[in-house]
N, C-alpha and C positions, 0 to 999 in steps of 0.2 A: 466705273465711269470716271473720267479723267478731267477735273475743270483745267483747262487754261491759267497761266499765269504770265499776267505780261510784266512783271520783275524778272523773268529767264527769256533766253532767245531758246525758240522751240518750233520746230518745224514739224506743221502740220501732218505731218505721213508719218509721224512717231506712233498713234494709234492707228491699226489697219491704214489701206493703201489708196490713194484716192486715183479714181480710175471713169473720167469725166470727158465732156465732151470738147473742151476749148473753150469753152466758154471765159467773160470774166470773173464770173462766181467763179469758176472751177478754177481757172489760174489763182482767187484769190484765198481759198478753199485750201490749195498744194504752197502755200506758202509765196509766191509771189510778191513782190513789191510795186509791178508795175499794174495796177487795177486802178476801178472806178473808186473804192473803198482810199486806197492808200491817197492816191492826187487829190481826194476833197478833206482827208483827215491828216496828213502831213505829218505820221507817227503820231497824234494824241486823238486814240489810244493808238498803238502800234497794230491791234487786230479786236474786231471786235467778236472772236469767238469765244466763249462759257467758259463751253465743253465738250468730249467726246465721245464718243464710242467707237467700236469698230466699223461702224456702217454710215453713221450719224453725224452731226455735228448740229452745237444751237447757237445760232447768235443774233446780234442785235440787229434790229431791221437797218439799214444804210439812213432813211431817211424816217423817224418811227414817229408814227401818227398821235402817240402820246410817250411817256415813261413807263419801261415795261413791253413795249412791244419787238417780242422774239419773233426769229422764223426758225424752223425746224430745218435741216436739209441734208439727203442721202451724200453720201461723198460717191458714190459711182452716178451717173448721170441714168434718172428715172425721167418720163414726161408726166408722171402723176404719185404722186404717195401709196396712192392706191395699193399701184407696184409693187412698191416700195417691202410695203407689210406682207407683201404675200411672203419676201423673201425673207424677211428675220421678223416677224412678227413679234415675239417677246421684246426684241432690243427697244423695235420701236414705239408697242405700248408701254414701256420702261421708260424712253424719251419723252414723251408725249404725255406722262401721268405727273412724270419730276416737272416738265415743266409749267404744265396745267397747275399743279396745285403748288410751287411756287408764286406764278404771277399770282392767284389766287388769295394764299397766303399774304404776300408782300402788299397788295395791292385793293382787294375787296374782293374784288369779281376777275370775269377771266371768258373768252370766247377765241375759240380756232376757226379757224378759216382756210379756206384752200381755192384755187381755181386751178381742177386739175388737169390737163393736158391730154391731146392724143397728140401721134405721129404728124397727123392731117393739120390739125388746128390745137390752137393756144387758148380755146377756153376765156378768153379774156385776161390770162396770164402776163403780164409785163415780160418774163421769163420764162423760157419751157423747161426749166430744170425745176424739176418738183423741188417746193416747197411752201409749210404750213405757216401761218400764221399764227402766234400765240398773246394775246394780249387783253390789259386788261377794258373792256368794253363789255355792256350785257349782251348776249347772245340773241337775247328776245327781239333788243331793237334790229339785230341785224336779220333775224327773220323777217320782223314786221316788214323792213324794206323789200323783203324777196318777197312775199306774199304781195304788196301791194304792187308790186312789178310784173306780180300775176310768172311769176317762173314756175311753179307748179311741184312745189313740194311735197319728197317720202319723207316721214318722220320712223327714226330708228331708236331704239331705245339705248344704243351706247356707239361706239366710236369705232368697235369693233367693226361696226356694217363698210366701215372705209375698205374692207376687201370685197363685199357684193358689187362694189364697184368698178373694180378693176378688169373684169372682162367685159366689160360693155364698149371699149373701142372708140369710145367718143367723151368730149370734154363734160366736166361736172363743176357744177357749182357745191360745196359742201361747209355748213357752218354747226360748230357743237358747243357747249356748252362744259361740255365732259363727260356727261353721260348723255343724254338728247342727243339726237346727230339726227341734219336734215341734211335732203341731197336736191339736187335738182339737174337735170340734163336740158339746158335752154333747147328752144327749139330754133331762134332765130342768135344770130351774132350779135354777140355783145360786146358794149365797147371797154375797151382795155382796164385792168386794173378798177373792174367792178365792185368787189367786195370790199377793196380798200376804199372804194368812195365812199360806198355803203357804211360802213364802221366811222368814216370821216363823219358823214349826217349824223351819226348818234353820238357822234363828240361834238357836234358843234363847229367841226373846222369847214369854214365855203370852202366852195368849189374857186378853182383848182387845185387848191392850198395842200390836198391831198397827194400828189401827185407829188413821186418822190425827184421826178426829172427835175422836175421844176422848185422845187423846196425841199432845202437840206436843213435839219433841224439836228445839227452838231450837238446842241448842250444835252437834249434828250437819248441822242446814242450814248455820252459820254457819262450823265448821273444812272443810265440803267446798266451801265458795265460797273460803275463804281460800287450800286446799289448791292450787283450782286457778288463784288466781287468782296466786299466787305461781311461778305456771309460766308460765302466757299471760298476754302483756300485748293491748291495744289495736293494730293493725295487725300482730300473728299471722296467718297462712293455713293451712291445711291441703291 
């Protein structure tokens, strides 16, 4: 696995091939300049991804609810992670385990999240390009929200159950701990960027302050690229 280094200029499609839908994640994904990422960060940092892999990529949330919060995300365009794992399974519990117990490590605790996507509907996804949320917040409080939401949670005993998922056709709510993995299939529409609120209640930040459209929190993109970059250098493996 390949960390980033933004001392070199290095274009994105040097590990495997990114093969995405148009999107601006994906434009910003293949190396682009002209994104949502680059016009609110003005080169500092020049890009806020990690690291790679062939399938994969991790970086900083755009607008991150606390310090430490990653997203995970496939470089070909999935509408769910699910997907994702059916097709390299190993890479991406290899992704998904470095990052988990990094923010972990670095940080106390640690909770993923996901709203996964169909064709049809966005799940409450801000985005339909799959991708996980990794950060550090307890897991617990982010269930107690979905339980008292009355969403009607499985509980799984590991992270792996993110492929029982994927042939089901319809959007998921999913939050894990690392090993615990709950799911949920709403029955009624939910509104946008649900879990991100949820995680915002159990930090304390109001409403709508969550809400990356709306609030960009530059310092905390730029100490958890610092954080980690001050740990992994360039020819790092995991």
């Amino acid at each position: 696995m390949k960390p980033t280094d933004d001392s070199k200029e290095e274009s994105m499609g040097v590990v495997g091939e990114w093969n995405c839908d148009g999107s601006d994640l994906c434009a910003e994904l293949a190396g682009s300049h002209s994104t949502e990422f680059s016009r609110t960060y003005e080169g500092y940092p020049r890009s806020r991804v990690l690291l790679e892999t062939p399938n994969l990529a991790l970086i900083v949330d755009i607008s991150p609810l606390v310090e430490g919060h990653l997203l995970i995300v496939p470089k070909k365009h999935y509408f769910n992670f699910a997907s994702a794992i059916l097709d390299f399974p190993h890479e991406a519990s290899k992704v998904t385990n470095f990052a988990r117990d990094w923010i972990r490590e670095t940080y106390g605790l640690v909770a993923l999240f996901e709203h996964g996507s169909s064709s049809n509907e966005s799940g409450g996804a801000c985005i339909v390009h799959a991708h996980v949320h990794v950060l550090p917040v307890a897991a617990t409080e982010l269930v107690a929200v979905m339980r008292r939401d009355e969403l009607g949670l499985d509980t799984a005993s590991d992270a792996a159950s993110w492929t029982r998922v994927a042939g089901a056709s319809r959007p998921y709510l999913l939050c894990s701990d690392g090993e615990r993995t709950f799911v949920a299939f709403p029955q009624v529409r939910l509104r946008r960027q649900y879990l991100r609120s949820a995680a915002a209640e159990a930090l304390g930040i109001p409403s709508p302050h969550w809400d990356w459209s709306l609030v960009i929190r530059k310092d905390l993109l730029r100490n958890t690229v610092r954080r980690y970059r001050s740990h992994h250098r360039t020819g790092d493996h995991i």
